[in-house]
Structures are given as C-alpha cells and as structure tokens.
C-alpha positions as CSV (number, residue, x, y, z in Angstrom):
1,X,-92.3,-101.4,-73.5
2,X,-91.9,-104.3,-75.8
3,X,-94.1,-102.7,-79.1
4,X,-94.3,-104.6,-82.4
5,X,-92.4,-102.1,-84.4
6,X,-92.8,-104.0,-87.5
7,X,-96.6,-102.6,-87.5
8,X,-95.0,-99.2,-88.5
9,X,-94.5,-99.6,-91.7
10,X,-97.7,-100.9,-92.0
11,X,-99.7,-97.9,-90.4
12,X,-97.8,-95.2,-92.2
13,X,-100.1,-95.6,-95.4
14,X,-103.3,-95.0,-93.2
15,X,-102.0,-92.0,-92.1
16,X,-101.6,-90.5,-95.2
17,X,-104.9,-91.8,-96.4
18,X,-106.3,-90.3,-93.5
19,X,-105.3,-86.5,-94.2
20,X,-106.4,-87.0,-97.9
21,X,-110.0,-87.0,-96.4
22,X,-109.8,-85.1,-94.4
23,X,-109.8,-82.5,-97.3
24,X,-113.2,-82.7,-97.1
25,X,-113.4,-79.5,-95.0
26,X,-111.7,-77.8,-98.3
27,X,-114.4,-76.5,-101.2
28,X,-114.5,-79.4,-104.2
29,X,-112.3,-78.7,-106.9
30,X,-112.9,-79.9,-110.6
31,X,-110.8,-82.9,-111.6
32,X,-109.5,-81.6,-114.6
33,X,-107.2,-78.4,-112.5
34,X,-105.0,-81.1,-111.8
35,X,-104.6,-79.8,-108.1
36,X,-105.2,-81.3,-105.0
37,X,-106.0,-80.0,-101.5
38,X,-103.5,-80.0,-98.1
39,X,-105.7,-79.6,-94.7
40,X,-105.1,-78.2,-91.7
41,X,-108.3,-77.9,-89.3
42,X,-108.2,-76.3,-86.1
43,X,-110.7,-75.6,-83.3
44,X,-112.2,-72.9,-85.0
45,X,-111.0,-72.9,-88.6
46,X,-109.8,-74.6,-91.9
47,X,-106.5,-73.8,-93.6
48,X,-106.5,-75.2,-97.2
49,X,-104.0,-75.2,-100.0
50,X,-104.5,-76.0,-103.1
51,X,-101.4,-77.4,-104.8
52,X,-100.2,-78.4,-108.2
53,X,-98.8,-82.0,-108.8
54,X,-95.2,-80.8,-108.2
55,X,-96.0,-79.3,-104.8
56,X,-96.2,-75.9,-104.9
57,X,-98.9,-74.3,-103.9
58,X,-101.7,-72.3,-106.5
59,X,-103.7,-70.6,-103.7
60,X,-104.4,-71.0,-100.1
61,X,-107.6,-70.2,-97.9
62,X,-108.7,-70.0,-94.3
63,X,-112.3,-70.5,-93.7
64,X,-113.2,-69.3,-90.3
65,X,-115.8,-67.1,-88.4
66,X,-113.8,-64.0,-89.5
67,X,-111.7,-62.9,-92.2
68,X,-108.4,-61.5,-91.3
69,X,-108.7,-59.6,-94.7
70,X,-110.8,-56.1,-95.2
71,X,-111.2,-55.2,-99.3
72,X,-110.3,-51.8,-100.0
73,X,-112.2,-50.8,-103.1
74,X,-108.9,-49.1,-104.9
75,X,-107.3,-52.4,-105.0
76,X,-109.9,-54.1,-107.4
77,X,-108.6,-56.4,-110.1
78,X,-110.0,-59.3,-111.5
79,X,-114.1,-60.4,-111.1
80,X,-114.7,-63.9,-111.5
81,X,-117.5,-66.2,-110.8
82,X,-117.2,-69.0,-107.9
83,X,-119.6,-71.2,-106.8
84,X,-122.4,-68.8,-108.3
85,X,-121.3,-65.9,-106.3
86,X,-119.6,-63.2,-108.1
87,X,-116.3,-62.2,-106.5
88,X,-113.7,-59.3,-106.7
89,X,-110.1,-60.4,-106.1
90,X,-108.0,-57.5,-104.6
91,X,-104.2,-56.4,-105.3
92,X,-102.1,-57.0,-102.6
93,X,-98.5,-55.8,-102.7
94,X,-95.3,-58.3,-101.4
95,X,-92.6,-56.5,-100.4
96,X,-89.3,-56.7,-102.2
97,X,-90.9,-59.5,-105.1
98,X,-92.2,-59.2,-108.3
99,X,-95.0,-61.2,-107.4
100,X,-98.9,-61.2,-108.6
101,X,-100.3,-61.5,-105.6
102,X,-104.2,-61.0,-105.0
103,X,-106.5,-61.6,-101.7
104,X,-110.0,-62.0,-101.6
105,X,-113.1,-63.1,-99.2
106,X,-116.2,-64.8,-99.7
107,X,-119.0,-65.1,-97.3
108,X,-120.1,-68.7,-97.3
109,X,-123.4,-70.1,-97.0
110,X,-123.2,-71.0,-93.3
111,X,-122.0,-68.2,-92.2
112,X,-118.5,-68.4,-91.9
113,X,-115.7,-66.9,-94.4
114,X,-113.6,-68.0,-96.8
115,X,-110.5,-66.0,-97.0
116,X,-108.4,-66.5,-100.5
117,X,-105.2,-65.5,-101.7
118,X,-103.1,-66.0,-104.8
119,X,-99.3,-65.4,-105.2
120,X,-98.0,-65.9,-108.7
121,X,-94.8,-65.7,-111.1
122,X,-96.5,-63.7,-113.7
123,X,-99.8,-62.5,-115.2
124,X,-100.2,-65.6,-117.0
125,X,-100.2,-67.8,-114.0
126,X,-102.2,-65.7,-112.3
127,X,-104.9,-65.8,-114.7
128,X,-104.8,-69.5,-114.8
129,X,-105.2,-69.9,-110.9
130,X,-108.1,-67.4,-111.1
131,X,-109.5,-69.6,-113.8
132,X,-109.1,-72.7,-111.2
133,X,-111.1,-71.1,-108.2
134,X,-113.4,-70.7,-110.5
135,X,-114.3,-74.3,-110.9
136,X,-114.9,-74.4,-106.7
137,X,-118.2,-75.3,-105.1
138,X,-118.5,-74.8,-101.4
139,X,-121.3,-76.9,-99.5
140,X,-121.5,-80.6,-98.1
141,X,-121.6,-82.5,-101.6
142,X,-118.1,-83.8,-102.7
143,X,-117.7,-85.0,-105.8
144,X,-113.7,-85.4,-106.3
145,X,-111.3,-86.9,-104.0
146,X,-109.5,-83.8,-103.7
C-alpha cells in the first residue's frame, strides 16, 4: 500500500471545485446578492442553501417530487415575484425563538417542487432575503457561478 501521499494536497482543490458545480442543480442567483449556493443531491432530490459570504445561511430549499410542506391559507405573509411566478411565503412558527421564519413551495416547470424556507433575526432581514429569492430563475440556463 505504498500511495504517493504527496498527491493529496494537490487533489484537495479539485474537490472543492468540484461541489462549486455541482451547484448547478440549485436555481441561478443574481451576482449582485452576494450569496452563493451549498449542494447536496441525492437519488431523488436537491438540498440547496443559499449562503451569505460569512457562512450563514439566507434560505434553504429541497427540490424533489414532493413537498414536505402543505400552505395553510391563514398563514399568508409576504407575495413576491420569482422566476415569473407569483408566490405567497407562509408564517411558520419556531418554538422557543424570536425568529422570522417563513416556508413556501413552488411547483417548477418539470414537474417537481421546490420547497423554500427562510429563518431570520428580524423583519428587516427578512425582507431582504425575500428580496434575494426574488432575483432566482429556475430552468437549465446558468448564468452565474453560483
């Protein structure tokens, strides 16, 4: 078992160049939101993040066949626009926290769903991260790295 192990640091980089595309399976986000996507595909599904430059994360999606989510209509908040589809985010309560939190899905083009939540310090923040899934496009065209 006599491995070059001086090759590791060398193959490190390609593995982390490796995950940044596979972000593709994650909606395009504008450039200028300053946030960048974290991928996690499974057999069946997408898990996405969408975090800010210091790591923490600004929402967070699964796309999948199903949604795990059902809107109840006395939870309506917010409407906002995304990817030409008009969409109602829903309050969501976190036990214990002070915590904006809101929960949405959208039915996607091919079928499947896209099931998106926010969690967020306060009302401002939250309005800013609604602001940002605004600026997602679903589909097969990527035009950011992200």
């Amino acid at each position: 078992m006599n491995k070059p192990v001086w090759l590791l640091p060398l193959l490190l980089p390609l593995a982390g160049t490796a995950a940044a595309q596979d972000a593709g399976a994650c909606p395009y986000l504008a450039a200028d939101t300053g946030l960048t996507w974290e991928h996690r595909g499974g057999a069946d599904s997408d898990f996405c993040r969408a975090l800010r430059q210091d790591g923490s994360e600004a929402f967070g999606m699964t796309i999948a066949k199903e949604a795990p989510f059902k809107p109840k209509g006395g939870n309506r908040a917010e409407r906002v626009n995304i990817d030409g589809r008009e969409v109602t985010w829903y309050r969501t309560e976190i036990a214990g926290t002070q915590v904006q939190a809101r929960e949405t899905v959208v039915q996607l083009p091919d079928g499947r769903m896209a099931y998106m939540w926010v969690q967020a310090a306060s009302p401002e923040q939250l309005n800013q991260v609604l602001q940002q899934t605004e600026s997602m496009k679903f589909g097969t065209a990527r035009l950011s790295s992200n």
